[in-house]
DOTI-692365 format. One record per residue (C-alpha): residue number from 1; residue in three letters; x, y, z. Coordinates in steps of 0.02 Angstrom, whole numbers, plus 50000, padded with zeros to 5 digits. Each point is the difference from the previous one (the first is absolute). Last residue first. Layout:
<pts>
PT   nr  rest     px     py     pz
PT  NUM   Ala      X      Y      Z
...
</pts>
This chain:
<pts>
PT   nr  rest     px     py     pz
PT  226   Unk  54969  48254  52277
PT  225   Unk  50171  50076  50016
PT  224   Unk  50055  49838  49914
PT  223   Unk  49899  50000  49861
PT  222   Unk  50014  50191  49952
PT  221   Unk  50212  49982  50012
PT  220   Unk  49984  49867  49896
PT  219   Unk  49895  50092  49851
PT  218   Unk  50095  50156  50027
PT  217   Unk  50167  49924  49946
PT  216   Unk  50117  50009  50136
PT  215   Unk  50035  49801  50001
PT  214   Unk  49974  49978  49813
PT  213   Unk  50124  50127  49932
PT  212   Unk  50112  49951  50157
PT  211   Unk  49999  49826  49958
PT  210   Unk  50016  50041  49808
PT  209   Unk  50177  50107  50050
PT  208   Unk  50091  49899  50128
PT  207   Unk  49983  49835  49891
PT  206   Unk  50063  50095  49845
PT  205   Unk  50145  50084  50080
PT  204   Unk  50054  49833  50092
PT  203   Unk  50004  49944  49832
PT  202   Unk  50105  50109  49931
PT  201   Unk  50108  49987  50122
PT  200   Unk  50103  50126  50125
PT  199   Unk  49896  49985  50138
PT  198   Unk  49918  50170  50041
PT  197   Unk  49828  49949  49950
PT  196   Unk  50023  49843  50118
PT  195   Unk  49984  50131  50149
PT  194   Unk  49851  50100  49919
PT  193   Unk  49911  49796  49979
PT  192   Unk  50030  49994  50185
PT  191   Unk  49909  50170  50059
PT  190   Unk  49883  49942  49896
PT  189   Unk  49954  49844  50092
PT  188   Unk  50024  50085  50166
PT  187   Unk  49867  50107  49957
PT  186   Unk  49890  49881  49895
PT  185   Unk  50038  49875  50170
PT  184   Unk  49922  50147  50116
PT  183   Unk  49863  50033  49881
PT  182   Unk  49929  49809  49977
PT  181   Unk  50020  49856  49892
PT  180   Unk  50051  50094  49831
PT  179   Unk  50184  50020  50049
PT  178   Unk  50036  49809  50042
PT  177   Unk  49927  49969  49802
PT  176   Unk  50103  50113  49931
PT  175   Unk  50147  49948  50067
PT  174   Unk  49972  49823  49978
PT  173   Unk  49950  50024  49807
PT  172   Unk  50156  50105  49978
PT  171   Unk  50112  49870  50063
PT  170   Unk  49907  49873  49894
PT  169   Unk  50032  50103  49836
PT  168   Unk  50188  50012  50051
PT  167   Unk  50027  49825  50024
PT  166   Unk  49894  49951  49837
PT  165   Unk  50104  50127  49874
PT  164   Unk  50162  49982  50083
PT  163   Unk  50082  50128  50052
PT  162   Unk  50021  49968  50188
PT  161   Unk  50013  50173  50080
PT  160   Unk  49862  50002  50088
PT  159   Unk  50012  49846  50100
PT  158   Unk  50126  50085  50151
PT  157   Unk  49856  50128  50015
PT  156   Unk  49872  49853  49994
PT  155   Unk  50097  49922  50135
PT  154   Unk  49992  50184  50090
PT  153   Unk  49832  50008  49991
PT  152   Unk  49943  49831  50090
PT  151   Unk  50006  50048  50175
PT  150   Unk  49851  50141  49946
PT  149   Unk  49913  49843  49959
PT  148   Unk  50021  49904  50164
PT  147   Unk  49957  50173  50081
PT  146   Unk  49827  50032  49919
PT  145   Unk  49950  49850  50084
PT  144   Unk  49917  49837  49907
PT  143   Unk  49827  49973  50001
PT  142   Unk  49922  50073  49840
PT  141   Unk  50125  49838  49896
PT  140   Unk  49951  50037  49822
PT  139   Unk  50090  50136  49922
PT  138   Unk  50147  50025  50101
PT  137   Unk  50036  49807  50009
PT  136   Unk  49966  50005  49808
PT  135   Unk  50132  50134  49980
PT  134   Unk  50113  49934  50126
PT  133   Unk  49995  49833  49914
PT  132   Unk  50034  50060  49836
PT  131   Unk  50166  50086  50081
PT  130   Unk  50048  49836  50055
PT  129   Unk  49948  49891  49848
PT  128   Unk  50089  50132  49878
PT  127   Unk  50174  49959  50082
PT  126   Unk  49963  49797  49975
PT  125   Unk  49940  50059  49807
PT  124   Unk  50164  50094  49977
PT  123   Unk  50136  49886  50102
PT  122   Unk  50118  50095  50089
PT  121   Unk  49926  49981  50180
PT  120   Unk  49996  50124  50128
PT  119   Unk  49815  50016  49981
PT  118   Unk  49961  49842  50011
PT  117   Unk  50053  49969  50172
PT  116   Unk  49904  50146  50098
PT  115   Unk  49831  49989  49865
PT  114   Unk  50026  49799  50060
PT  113   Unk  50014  50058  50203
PT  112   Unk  49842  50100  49965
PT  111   Unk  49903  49875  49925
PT  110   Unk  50034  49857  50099
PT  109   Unk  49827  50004  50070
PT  108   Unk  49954  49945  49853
PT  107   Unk  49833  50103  49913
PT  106   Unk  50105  50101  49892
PT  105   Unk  50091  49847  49916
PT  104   Unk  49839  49907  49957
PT  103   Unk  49869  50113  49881
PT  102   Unk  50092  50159  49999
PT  101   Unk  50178  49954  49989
PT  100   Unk  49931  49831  49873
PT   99   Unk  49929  50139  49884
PT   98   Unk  50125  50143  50025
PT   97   Unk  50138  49853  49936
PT   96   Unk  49919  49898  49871
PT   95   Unk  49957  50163  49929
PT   94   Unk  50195  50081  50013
PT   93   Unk  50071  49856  49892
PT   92   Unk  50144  49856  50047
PT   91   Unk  49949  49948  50174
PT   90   Unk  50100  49822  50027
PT   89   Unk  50107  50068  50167
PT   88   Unk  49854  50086  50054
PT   87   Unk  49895  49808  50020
PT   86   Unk  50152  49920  50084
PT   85   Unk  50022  50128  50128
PT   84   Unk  49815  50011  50026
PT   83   Unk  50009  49803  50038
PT   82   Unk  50144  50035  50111
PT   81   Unk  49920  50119  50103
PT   80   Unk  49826  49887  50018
PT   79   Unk  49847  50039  49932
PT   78   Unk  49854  49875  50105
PT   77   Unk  49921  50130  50069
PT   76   Unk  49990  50117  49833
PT   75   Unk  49933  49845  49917
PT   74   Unk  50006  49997  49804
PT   73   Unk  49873  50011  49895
PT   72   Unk  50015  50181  49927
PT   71   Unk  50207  49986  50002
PT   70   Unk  49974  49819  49907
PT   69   Unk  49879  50084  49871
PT   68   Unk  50136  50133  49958
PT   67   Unk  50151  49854  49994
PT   66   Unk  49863  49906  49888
PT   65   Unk  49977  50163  49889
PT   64   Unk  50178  50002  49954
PT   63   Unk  50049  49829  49987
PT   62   Unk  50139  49940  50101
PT   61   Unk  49920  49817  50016
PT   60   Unk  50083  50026  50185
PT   59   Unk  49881  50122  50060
PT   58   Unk  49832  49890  49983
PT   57   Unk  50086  49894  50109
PT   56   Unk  50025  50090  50145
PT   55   Unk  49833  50101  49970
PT   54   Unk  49936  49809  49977
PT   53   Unk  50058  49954  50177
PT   52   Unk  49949  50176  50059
PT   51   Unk  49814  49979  49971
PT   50   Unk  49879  50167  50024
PT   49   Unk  49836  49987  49896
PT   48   Unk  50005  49910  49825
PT   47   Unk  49859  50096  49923
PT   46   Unk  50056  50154  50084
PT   45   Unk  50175  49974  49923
PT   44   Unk  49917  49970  49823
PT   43   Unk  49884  50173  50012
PT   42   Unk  50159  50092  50047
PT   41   Unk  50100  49916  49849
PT   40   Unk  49887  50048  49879
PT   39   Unk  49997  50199  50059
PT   38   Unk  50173  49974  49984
PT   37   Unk  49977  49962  49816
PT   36   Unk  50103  49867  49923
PT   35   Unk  50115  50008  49872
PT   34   Unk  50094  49842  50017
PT   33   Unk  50175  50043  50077
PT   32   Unk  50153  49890  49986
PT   31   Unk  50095  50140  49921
PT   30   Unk  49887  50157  50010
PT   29   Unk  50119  50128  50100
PT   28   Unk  49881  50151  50065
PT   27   Unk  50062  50166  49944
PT   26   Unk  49837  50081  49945
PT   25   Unk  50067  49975  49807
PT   24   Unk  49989  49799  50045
PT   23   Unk  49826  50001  50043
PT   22   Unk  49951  50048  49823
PT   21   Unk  50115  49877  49916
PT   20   Unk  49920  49853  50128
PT   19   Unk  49823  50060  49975
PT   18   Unk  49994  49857  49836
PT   17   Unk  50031  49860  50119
PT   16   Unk  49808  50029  50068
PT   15   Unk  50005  49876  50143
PT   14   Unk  49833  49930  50074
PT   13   Unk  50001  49845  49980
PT   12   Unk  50182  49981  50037
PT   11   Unk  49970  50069  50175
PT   10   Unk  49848  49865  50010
PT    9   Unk  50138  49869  49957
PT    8   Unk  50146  50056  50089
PT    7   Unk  49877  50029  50155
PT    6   Unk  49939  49802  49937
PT    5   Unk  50167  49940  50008
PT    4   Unk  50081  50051  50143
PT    3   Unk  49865  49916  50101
PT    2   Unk  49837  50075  50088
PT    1   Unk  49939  49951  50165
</pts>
């Protein structure tokens, strides 16, 4: 069983501080961060295996790469509402977010009620956890029905006109990503993105327009005839 300690350690090991003014032009907030690699992280968190006591733990030292780490090790099973309430709450940059939505989050079967909750919230990065979580949902998860996703449009409707940089982005990302699963959901996905181009906001105008650049483009359309 590790500790605290020796993740912090081996994390420390392998932090290169000087990435920090790189990472931050991408967007992602590097106060209490270390500069470590995700690829670095992954190889950690299969060292340590699943353990949701340290995930727990691991989380409240509010580091960067520890909160990414805790979302790798932590127990889908053992995730509990109010734990993921308390882990959104603290979510401050859009990598700590995709990466615990698609290592932890995604794989609750609160899931859907949290992309339901989230998404009226005001909050940027609790907002941006919703619409992340469709996108990784839509991504990932082969088994679910076309219908729960197609039940999901009109929340990313009501999404796309949040101007924010990292709300908008992850609205996008979730459209996009339902659209590319099959033909039926790249029909009704488009058909959605032409609604939210006649929202009056710009970025309802942007999100519209690159999902329906990459939803019609040829190579999509190819892929999912095939």
């Amino acid at each position: 069983m590790a500790s605290v300690e020796e993740v912090l350690d081996k994390l420390q090991s392998k932090a290169k501080p000087e990435q920090l003014t790189g990472m931050a032009k991408y967007g992602i907030t590097i106060e209490q961060r270390l500069g470590v690699s995700v690829p670095d992280m992954r190889k950690l968190a299969k060292e340590i295996g699943k353990d949701h006591k340290l995930a727990l733990d691991l989380w409240k030292t509010a580091i960067a790469e520890a909160r990414i780490v805790a979302g790798m090790v932590g127990d889908p099973a053992k995730l509990t509402e109010e734990q993921m309430e308390d882990w959104v709450k603290d979510i401050n940059s859009w990598d700590v977010c995709d990466q615990v939505c698609m290592n932890l989050f995604e794989k609750n079967q609160l899931a859907w009620k949290k992309i339901i909750d989230w998404s009226e919230r005001e909050e940027e990065f609790v907002k941006r956890t919703a619409f992340s979580l469709v996108a990784c949902l839509a991504w990932h998860d082969k088994k679910v029905s076309d219908e729960k996703f197609i039940e999901l449009l009109p929340v990313i409707i009501r999404g796309a006109t949040d101007e924010r940089n990292f709300v908008k982005k992850a609205v996008n990302w979730a459209l996009r990503n339902i659209g590319k699963r099959n033909l039926k959901l790249n029909e009704a996905a488009i058909n959605a993105a032409k609604e939210i181009k006649q929202l009056d906001s710009k970025a309802a105008r942007w999100i519209a327009a690159d999902a329906i650049r990459e939803l019609e483009s040829d190579a999509i359309q190819s892929r999912l005839s095939r």
